[in-house]
N, CA, C and O atoms as a GROMACS GRO file, in nm:
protein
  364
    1UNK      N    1   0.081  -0.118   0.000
    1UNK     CA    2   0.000   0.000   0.000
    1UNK      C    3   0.087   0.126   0.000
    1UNK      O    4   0.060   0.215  -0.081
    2UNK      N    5   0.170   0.138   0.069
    2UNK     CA    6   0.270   0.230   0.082
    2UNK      C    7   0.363   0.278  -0.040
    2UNK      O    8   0.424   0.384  -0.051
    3UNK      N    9   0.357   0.163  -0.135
    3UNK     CA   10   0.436   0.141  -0.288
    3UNK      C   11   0.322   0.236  -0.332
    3UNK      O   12   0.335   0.358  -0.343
    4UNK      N   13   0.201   0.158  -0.356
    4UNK     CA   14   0.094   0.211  -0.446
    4UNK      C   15   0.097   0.370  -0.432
    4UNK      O   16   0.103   0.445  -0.530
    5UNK      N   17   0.091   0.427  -0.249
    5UNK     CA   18   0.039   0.547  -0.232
    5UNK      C   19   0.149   0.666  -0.280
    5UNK      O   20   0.108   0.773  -0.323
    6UNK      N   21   0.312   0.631  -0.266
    6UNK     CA   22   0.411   0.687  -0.299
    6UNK      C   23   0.378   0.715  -0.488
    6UNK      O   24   0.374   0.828  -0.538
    7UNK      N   25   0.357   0.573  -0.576
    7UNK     CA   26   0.363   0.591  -0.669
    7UNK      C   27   0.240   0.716  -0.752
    7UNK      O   28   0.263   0.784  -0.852
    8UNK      N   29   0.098   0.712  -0.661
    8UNK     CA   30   0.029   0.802  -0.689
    8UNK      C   31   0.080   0.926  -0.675
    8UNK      O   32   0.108   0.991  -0.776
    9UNK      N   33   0.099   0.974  -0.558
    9UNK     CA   34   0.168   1.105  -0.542
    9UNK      C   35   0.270   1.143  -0.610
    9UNK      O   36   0.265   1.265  -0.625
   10UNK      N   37   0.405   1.072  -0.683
   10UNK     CA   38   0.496   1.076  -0.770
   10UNK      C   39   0.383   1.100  -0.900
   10UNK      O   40   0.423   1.192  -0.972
   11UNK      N   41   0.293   1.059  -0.932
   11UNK     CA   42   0.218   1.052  -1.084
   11UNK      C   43   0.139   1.216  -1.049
   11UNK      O   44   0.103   1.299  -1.132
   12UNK      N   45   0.133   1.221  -0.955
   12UNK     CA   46   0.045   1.365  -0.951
   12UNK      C   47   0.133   1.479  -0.940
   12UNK      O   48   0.088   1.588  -0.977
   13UNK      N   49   0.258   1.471  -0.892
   13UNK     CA   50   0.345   1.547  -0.913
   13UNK      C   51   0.364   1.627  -1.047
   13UNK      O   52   0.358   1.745  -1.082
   14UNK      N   53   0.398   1.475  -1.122
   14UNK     CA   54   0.449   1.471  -1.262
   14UNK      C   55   0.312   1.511  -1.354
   14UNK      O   56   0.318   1.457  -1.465
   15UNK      N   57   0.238   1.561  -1.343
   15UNK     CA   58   0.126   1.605  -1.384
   15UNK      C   59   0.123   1.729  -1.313
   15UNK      O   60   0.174   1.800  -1.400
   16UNK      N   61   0.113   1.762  -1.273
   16UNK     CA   62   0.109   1.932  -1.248
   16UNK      C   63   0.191   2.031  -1.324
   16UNK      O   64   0.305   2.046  -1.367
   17UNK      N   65   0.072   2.095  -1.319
   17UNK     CA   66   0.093   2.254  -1.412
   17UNK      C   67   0.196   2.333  -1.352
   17UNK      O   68   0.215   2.379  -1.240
   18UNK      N   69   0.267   2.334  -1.482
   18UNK     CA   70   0.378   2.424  -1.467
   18UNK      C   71   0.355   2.542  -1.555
   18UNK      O   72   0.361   2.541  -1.678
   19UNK      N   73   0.326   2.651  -1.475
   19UNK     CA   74   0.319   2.796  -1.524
   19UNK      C   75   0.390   2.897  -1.569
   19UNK      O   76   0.405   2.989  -1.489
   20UNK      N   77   0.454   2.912  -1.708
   20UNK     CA   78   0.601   2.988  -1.706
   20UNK      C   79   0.544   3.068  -1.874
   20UNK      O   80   0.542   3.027  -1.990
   21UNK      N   81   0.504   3.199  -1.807
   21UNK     CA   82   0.453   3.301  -1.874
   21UNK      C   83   0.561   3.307  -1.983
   21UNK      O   84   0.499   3.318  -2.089
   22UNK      N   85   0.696   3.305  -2.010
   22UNK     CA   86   0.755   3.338  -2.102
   22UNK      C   87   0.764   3.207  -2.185
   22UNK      O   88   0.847   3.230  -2.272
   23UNK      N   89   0.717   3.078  -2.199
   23UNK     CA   90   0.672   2.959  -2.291
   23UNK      C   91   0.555   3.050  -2.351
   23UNK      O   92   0.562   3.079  -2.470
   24UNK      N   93   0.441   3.099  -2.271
   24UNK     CA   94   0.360   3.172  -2.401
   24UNK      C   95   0.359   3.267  -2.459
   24UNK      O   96   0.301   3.286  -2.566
   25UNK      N   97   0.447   3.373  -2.374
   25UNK     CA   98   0.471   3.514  -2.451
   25UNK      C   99   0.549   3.485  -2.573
   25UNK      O  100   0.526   3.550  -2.675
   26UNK      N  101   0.645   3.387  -2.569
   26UNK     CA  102   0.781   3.391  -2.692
   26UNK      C  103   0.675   3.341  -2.830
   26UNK      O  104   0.662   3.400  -2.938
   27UNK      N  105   0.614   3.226  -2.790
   27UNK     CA  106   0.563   3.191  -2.956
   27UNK      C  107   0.408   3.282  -3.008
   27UNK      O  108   0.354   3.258  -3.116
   28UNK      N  109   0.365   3.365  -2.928
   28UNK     CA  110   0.264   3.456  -2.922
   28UNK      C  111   0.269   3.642  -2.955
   28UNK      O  112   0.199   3.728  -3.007
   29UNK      N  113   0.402   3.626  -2.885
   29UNK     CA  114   0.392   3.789  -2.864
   29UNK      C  115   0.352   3.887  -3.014
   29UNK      O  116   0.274   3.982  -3.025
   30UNK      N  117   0.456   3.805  -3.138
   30UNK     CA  118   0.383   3.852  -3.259
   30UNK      C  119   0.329   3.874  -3.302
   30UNK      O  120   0.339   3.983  -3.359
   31UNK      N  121   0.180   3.769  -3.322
   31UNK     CA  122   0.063   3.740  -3.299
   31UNK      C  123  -0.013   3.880  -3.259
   31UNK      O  124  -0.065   3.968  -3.328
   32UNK      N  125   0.008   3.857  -3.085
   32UNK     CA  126  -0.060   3.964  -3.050
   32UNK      C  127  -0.016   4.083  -3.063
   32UNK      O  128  -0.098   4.164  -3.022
   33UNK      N  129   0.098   4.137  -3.110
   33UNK     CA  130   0.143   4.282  -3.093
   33UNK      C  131   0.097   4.348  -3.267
   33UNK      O  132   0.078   4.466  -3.296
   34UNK      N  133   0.090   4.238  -3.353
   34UNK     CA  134   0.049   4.261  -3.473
   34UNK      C  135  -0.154   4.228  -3.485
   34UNK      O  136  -0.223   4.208  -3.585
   35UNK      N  137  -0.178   4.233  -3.394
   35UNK     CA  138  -0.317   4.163  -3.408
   35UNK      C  139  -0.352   4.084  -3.540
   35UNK      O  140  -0.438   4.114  -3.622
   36UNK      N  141  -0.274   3.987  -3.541
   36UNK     CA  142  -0.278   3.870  -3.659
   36UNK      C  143  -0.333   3.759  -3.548
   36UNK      O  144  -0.290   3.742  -3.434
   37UNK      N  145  -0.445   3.685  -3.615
   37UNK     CA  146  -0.481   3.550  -3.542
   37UNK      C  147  -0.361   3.445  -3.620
   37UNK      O  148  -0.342   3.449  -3.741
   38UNK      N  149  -0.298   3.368  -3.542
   38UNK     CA  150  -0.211   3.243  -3.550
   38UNK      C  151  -0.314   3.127  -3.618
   38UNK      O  152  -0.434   3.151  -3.635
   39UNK      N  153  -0.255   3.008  -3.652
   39UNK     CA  154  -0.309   2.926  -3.731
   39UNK      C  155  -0.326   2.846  -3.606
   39UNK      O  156  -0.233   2.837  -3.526
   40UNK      N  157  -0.481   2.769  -3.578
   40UNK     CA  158  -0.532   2.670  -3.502
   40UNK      C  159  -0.404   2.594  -3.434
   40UNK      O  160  -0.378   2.575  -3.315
   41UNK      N  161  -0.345   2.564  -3.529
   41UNK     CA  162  -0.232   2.479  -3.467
   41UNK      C  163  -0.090   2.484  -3.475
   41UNK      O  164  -0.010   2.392  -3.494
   42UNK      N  165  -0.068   2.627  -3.454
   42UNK     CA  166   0.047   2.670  -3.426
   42UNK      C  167   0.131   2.645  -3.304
   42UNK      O  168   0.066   2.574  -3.227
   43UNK      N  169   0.235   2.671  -3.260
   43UNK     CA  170   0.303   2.658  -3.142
   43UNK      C  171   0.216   2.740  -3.065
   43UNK      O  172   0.149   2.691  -2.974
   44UNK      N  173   0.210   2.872  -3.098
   44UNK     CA  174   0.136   2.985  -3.012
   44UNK      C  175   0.016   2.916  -2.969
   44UNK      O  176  -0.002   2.923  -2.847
   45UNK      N  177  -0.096   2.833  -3.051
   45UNK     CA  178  -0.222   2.795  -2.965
   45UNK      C  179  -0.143   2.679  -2.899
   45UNK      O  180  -0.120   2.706  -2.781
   46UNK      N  181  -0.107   2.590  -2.928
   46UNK     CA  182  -0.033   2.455  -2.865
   46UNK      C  183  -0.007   2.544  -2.712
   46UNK      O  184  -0.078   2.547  -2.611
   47UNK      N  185   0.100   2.599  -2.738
   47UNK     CA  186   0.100   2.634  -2.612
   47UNK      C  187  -0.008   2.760  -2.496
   47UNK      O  188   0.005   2.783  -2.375
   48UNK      N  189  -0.092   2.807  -2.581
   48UNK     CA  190  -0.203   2.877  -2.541
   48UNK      C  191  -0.289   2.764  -2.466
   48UNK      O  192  -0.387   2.788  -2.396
   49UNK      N  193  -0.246   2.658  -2.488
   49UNK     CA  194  -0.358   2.530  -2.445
   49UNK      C  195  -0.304   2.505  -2.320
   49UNK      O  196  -0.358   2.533  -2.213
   50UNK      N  197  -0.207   2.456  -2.334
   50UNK     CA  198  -0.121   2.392  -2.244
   50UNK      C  199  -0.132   2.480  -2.110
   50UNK      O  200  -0.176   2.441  -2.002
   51UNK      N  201  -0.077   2.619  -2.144
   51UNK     CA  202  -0.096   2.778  -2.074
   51UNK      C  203  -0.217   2.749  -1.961
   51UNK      O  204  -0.215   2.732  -1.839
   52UNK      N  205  -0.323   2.752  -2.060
   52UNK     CA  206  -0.498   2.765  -1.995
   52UNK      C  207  -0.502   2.776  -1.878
   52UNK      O  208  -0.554   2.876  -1.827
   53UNK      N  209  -0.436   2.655  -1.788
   53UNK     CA  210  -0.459   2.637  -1.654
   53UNK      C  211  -0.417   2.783  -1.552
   53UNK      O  212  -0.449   2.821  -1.439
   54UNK      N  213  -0.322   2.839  -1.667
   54UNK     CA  214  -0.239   2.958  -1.592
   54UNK      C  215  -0.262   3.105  -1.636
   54UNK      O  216  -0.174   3.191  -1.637
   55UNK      N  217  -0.407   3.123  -1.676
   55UNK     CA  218  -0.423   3.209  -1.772
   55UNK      C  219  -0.487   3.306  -1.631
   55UNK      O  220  -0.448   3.423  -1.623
   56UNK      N  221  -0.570   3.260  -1.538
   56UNK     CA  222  -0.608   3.305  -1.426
   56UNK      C  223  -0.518   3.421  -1.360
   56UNK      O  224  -0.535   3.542  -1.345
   57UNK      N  225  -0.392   3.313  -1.320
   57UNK     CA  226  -0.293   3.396  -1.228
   57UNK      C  227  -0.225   3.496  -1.331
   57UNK      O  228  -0.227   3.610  -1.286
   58UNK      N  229  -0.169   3.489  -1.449
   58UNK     CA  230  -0.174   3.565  -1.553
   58UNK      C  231  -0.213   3.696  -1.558
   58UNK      O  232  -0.146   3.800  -1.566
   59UNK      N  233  -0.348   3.673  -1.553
   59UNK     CA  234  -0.440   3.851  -1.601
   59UNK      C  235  -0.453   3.898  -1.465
   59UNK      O  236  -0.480   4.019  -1.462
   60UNK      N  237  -0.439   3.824  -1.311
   60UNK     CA  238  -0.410   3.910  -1.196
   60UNK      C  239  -0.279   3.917  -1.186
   60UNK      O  240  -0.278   3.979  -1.080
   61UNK      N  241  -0.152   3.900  -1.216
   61UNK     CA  242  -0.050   3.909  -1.211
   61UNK      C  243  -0.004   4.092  -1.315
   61UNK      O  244   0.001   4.104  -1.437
   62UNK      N  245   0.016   4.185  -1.225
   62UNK     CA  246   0.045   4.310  -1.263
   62UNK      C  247   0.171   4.331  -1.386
   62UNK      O  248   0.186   4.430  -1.457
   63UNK      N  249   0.241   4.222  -1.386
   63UNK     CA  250   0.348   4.220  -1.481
   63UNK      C  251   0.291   4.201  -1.639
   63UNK      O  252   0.308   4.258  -1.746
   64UNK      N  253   0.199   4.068  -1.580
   64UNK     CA  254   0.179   4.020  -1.730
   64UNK      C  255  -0.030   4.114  -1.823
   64UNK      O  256  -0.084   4.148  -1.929
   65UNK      N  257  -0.045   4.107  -1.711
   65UNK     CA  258  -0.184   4.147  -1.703
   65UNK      C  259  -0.229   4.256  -1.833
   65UNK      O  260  -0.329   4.255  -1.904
   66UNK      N  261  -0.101   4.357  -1.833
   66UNK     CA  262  -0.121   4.433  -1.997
   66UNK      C  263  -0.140   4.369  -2.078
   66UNK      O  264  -0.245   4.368  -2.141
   67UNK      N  265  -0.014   4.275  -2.106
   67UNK     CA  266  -0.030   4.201  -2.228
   67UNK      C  267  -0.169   4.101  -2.255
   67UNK      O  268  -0.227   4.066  -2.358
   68UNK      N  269  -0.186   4.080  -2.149
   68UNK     CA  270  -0.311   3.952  -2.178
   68UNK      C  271  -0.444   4.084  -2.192
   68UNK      O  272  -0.550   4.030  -2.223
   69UNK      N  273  -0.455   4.208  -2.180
   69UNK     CA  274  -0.541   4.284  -2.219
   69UNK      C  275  -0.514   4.379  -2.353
   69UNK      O  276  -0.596   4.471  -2.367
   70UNK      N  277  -0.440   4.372  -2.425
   70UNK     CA  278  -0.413   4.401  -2.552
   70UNK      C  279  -0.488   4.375  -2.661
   70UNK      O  280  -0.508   4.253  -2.671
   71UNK      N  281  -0.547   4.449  -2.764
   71UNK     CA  282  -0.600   4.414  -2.830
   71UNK      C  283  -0.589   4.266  -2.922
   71UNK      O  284  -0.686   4.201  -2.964
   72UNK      N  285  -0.484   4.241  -2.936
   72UNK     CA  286  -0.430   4.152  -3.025
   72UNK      C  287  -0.434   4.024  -2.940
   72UNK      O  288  -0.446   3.912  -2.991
   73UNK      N  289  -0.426   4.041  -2.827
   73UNK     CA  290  -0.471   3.898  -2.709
   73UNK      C  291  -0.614   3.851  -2.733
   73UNK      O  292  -0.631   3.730  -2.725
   74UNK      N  293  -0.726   3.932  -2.764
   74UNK     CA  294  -0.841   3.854  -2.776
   74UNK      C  295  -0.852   3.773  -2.955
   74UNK      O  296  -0.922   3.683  -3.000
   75UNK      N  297  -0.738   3.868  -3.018
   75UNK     CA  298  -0.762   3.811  -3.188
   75UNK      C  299  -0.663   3.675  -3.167
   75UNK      O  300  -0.656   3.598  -3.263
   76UNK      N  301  -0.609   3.653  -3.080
   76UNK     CA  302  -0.494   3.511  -3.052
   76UNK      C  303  -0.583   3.391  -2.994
   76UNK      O  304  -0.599   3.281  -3.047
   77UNK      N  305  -0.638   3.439  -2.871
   77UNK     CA  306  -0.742   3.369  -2.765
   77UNK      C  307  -0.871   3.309  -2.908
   77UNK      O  308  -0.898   3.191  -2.930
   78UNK      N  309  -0.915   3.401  -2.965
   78UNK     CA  310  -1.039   3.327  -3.068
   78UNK      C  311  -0.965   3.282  -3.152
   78UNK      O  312  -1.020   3.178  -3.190
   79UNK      N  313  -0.851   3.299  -3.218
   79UNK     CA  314  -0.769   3.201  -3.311
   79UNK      C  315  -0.780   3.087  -3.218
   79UNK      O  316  -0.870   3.014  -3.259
   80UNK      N  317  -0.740   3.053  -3.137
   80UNK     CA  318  -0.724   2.968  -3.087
   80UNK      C  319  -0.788   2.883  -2.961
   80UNK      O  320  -0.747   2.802  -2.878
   81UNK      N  321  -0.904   2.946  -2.993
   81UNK     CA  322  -1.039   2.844  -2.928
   81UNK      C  323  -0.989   2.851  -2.774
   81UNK      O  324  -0.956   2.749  -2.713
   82UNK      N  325  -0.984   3.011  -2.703
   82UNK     CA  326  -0.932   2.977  -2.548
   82UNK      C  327  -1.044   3.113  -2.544
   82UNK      O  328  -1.094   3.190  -2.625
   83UNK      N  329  -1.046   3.091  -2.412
   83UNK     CA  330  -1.106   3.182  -2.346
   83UNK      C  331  -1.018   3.300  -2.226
   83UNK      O  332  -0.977   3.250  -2.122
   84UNK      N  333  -0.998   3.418  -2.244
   84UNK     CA  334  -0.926   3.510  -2.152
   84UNK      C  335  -0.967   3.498  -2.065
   84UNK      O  336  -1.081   3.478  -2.109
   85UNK      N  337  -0.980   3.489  -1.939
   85UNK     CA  338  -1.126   3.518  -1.813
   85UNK      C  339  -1.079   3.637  -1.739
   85UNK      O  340  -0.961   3.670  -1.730
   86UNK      N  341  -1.179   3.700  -1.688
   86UNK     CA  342  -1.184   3.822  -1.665
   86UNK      C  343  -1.127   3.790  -1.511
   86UNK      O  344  -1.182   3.722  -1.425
   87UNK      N  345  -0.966   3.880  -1.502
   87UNK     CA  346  -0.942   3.863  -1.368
   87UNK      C  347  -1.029   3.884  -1.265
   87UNK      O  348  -1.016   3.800  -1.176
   88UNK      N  349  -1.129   3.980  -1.242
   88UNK     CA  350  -1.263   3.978  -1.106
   88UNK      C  351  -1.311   3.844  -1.094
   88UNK      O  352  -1.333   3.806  -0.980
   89UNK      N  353  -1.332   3.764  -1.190
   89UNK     CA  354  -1.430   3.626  -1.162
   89UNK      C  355  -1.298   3.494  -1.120
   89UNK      O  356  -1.318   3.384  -1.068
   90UNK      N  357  -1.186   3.544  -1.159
   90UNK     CA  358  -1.050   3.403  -1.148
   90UNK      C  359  -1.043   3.364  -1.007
   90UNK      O  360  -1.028   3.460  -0.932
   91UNK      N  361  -1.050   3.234  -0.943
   91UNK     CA  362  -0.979   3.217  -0.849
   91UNK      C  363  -0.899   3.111  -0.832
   91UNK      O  364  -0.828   3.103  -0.732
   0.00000   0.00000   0.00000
């Protein structure tokens, strides 16, 4: 039991979201600074996906929070089938 319970917690580890704003700014920033939508399956949505979980702390995070309110962030987000969420409702 002790095998089993170690090996779960090692598998849930290894599954957790890792949040690192500059994986989505680098293949995106173009995108959005040119308000060009990216192709469905570009790196930029690939990793816009991946992102998602971290899109929350993101738009309350004062650093990044401009950029994810830029015009060219909502023409990236509907390229790529994500949703921005409005930092007041994130928790």
């Amino acid at each position: 039991m002790i095998v089993m319970t170690t090996l779960m917690v090692q598998a849930n580890v290894g599954m957790a979201q890792v949040c690192d704003p500059m994986k989505l700014v680098a293949p995106c920033i173009s995108f959005i600074t040119s308000n060009t939508p990216p192709a469905p399956d570009s790196e930029c949505c690939n990793v816009l996906h991946v992102q998602n979980g971290c899109l929350c702390g993101y738009v309350k995070n004062p650093a990044y929070a401009p950029i994810l309110q830029m015009p060219g962030t909502k023409t990236v987000a509907q390229a790529c089938s994500i949703k921005i969420p409005d930092p007041n409702t994130c928790t």
